[in-house]
VEXLUMFI-145616 format. One record per residue: x, y, z of N, C-alpha, C, O in turn. Coordinates in steps of 0.02 Angstrom, whole numbers, padded with zeros to 5 digits, always signed. Layout:
XYZXYZXYZXYZ;...
END
This chain:
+12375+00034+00834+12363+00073+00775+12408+00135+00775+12435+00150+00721;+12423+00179+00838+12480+00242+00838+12536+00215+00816+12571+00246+00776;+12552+00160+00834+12619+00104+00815+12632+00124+00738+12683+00151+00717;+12571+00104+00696+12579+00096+00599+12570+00160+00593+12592+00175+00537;+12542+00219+00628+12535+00263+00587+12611+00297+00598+12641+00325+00552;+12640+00291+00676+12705+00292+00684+12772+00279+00614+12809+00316+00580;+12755+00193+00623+12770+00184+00561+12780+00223+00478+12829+00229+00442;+12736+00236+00473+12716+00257+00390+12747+00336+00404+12771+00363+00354;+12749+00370+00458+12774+00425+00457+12855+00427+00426+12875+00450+00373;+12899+00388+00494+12954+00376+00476+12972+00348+00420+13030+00362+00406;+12936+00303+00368+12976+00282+00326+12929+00312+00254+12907+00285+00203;+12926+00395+00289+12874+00419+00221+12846+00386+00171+12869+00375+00115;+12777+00364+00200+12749+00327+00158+12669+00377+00146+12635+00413+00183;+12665+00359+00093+12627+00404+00061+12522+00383+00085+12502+00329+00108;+12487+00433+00073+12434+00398+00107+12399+00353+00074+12352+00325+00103;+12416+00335-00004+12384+00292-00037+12425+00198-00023+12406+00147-00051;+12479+00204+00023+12504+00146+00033+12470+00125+00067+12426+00158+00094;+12481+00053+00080+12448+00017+00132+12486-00025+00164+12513-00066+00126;+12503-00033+00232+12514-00079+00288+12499-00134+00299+12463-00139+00349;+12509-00182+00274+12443-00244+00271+12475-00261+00357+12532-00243+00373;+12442-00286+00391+12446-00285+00483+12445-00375+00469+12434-00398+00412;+12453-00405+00511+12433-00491+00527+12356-00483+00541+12333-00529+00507;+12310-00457+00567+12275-00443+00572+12216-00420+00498+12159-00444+00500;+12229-00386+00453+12213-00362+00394+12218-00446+00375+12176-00490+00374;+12278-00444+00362+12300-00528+00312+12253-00594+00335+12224-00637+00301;+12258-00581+00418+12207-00648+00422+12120-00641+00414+12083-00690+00412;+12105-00592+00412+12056-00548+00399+12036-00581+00345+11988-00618+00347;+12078-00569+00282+12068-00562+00220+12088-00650+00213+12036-00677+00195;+12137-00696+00221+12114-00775+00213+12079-00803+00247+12089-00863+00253;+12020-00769+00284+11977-00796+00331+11915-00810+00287+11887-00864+00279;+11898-00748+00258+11852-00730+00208+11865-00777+00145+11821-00808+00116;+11925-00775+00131+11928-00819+00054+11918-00876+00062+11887-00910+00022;+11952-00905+00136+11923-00974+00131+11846-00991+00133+11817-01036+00103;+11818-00938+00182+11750-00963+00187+11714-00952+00145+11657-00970+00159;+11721-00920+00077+11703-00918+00029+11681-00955-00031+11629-00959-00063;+11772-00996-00036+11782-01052-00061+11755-01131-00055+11735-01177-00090;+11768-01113+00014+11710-01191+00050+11644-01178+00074+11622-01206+00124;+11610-01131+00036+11536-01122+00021+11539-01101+00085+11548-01041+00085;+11535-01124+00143+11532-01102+00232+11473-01071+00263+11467-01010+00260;+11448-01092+00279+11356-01077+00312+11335-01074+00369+11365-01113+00406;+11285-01037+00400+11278-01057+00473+11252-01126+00490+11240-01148+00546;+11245-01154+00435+11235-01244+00477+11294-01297+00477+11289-01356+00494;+11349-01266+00456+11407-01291+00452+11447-01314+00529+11416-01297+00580;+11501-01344+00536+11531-01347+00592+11591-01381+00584+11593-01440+00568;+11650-01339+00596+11710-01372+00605+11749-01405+00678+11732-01382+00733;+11801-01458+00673+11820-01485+00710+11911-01464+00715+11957-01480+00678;+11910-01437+00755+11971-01416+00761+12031-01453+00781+12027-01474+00839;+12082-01466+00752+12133-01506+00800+12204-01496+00796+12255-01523+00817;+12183-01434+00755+12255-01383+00770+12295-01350+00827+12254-01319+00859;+12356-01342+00853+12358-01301+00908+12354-01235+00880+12362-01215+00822;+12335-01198+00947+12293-01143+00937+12402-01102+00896+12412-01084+00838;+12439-01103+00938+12488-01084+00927+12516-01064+00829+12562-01031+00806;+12456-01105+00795+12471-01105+00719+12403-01080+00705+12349-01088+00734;+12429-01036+00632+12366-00977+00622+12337-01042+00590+12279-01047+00609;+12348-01074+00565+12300-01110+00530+12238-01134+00580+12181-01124+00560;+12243-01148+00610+12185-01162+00685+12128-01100+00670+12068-01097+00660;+12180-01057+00673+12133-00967+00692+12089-00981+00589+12033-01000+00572;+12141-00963+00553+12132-00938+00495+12085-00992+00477+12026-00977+00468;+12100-01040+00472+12053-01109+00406+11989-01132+00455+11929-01137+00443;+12033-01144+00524+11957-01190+00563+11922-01185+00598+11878-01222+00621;+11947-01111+00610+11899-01083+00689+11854-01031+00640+11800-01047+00615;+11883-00976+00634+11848-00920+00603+11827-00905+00538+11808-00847+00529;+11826-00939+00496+11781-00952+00427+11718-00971+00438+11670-00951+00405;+11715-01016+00492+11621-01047+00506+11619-01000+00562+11558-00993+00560;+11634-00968+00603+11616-00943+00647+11580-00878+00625+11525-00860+00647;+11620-00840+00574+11602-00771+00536+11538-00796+00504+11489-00760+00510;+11533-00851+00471+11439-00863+00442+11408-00882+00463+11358-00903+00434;+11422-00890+00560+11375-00902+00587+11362-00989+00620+11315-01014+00651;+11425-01017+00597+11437-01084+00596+11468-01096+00690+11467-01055+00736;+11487-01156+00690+11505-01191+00746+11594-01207+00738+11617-01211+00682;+11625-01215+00782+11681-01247+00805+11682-01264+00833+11666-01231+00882;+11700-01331+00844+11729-01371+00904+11811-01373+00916+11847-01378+00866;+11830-01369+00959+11900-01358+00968+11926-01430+01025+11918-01435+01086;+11956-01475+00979+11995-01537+01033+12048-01515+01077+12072-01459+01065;+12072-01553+01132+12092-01533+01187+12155-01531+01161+12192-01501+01200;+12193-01557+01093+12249-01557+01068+12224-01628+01034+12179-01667+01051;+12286-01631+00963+12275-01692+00921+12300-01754+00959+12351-01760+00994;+12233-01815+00938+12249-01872+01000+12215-01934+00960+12158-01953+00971;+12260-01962+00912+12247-02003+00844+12197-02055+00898+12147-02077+00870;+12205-02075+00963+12169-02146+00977+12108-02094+00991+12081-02124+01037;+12074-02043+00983+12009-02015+01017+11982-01970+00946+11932-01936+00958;+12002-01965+00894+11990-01947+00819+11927-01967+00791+11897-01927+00756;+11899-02038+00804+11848-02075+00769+11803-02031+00819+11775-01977+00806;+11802-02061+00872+11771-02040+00925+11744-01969+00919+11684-01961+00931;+11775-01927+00904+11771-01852+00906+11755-01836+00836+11759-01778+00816;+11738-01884+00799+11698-01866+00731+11619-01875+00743+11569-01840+00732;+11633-01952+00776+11554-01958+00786+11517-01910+00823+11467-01885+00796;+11538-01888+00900+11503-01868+00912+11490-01784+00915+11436-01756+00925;+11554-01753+00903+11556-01665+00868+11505-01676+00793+11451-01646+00794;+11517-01708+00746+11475-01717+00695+11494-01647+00662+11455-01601+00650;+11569-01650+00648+11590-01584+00611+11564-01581+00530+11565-01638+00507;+11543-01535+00487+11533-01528+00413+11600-01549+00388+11605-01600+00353;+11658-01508+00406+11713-01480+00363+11766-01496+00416+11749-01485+00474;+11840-01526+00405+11890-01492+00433+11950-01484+00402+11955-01513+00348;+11993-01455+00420+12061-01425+00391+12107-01457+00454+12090-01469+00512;+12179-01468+00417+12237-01495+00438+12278-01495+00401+12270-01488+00340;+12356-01506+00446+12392-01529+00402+12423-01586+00378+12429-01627+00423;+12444-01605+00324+12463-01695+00304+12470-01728+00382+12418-01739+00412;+12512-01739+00402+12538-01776+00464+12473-01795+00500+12455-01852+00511;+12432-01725+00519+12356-01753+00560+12316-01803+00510+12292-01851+00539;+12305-01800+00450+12278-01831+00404+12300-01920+00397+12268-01972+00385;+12363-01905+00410+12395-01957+00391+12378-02012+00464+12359-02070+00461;+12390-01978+00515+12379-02018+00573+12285-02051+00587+12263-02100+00616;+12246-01983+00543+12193-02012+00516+12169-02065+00538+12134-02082+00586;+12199-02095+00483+12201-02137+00416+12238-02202+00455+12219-02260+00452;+12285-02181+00486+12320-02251+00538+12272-02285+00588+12268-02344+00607;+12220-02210+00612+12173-02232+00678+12130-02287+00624+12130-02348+00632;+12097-02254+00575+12049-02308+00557+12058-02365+00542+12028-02414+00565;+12112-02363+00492+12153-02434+00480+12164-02490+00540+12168-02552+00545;+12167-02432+00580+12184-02492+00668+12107-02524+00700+12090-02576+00727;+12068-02451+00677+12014-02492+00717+11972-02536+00661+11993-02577+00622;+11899-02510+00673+11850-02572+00622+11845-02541+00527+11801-02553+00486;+11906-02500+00520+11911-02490+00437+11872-02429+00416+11843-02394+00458;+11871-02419+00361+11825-02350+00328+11730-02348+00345+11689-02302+00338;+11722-02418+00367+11652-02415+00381+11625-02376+00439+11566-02360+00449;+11690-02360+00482+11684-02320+00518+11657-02251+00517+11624-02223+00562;+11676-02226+00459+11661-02156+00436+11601-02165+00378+11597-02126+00331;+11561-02213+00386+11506-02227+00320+11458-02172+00355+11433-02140+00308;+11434-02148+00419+11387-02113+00424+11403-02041+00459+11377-02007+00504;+11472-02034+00407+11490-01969+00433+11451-01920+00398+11420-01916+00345;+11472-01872+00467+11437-01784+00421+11462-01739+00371+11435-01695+00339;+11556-01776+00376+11589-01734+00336+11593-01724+00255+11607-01765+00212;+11571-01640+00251+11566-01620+00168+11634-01657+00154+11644-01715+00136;+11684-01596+00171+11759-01608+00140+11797-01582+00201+11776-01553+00251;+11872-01603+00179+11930-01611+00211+11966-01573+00178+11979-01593+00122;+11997-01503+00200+12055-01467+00169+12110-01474+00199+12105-01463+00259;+12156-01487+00182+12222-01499+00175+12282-01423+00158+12279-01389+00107;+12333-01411+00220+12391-01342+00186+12385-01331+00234+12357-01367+00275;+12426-01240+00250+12422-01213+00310+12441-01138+00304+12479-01140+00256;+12439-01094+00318+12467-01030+00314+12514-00990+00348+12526-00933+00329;
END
């Protein structure tokens, strides 16, 4: 924080400006998403982002976590252990990007088809990244 106020000195900035930090910003799309996807403490996401991409932090960890919700976090994305890790995490919601989606969609196709997912828990699936 001495850092920005550092900042704002040198490049005379007035006290009604604002600094938006990475911190502030993910702050603030943490909240909108969990907003947007209703997000509850009986909710639970399945994570299979590396942690290395905010989207992990921003969409799938900390939106259910702030209302009180659950995350599960996979050991890294691993299309033959996907089904598997639906059934038994029993996530509400998850977020990804196309490519994880897409490989999906290859696991089921490979194994016993969409009937696979007939007694899933999942509300919805968001899709993007930040």
């Amino acid at each position: 924080m001495r850092r920005i106020q550092t900042l704002r000195k040198e490049a005379d900035f007035q006290l009604d400006d604002r600094i938006i930090t990475y911190y502030d910003a993910g702050e603030e799309l943490t909240a909108v998403f969990a907003e947007w996807a209703e997000l509850n403490a009986g909710d639970r996401s399945l994570c299979l982002m590396p942690f290395a991409h905010m989207h992990s932090m921003v969409r799938s960890c900390l939106p259910v976590l702030i209302q009180g919700g659950t995350t599960v976090c996979a050991p890294g994305f691993d299309r033959s252990h996907v089904l598997d890790w639906l059934g038994r995490c029993r996530p509400t919601f998850m977020t990804a990007v196309p490519s994880i989606y897409r490989a999906m969609v290859d696991a089921v196709t490979a194994s016993s088809g969409v009937d696979s997912l007939s007694d899933s828990s999942l509300r919805f699936f968001a899709v993007g990244s930040d």
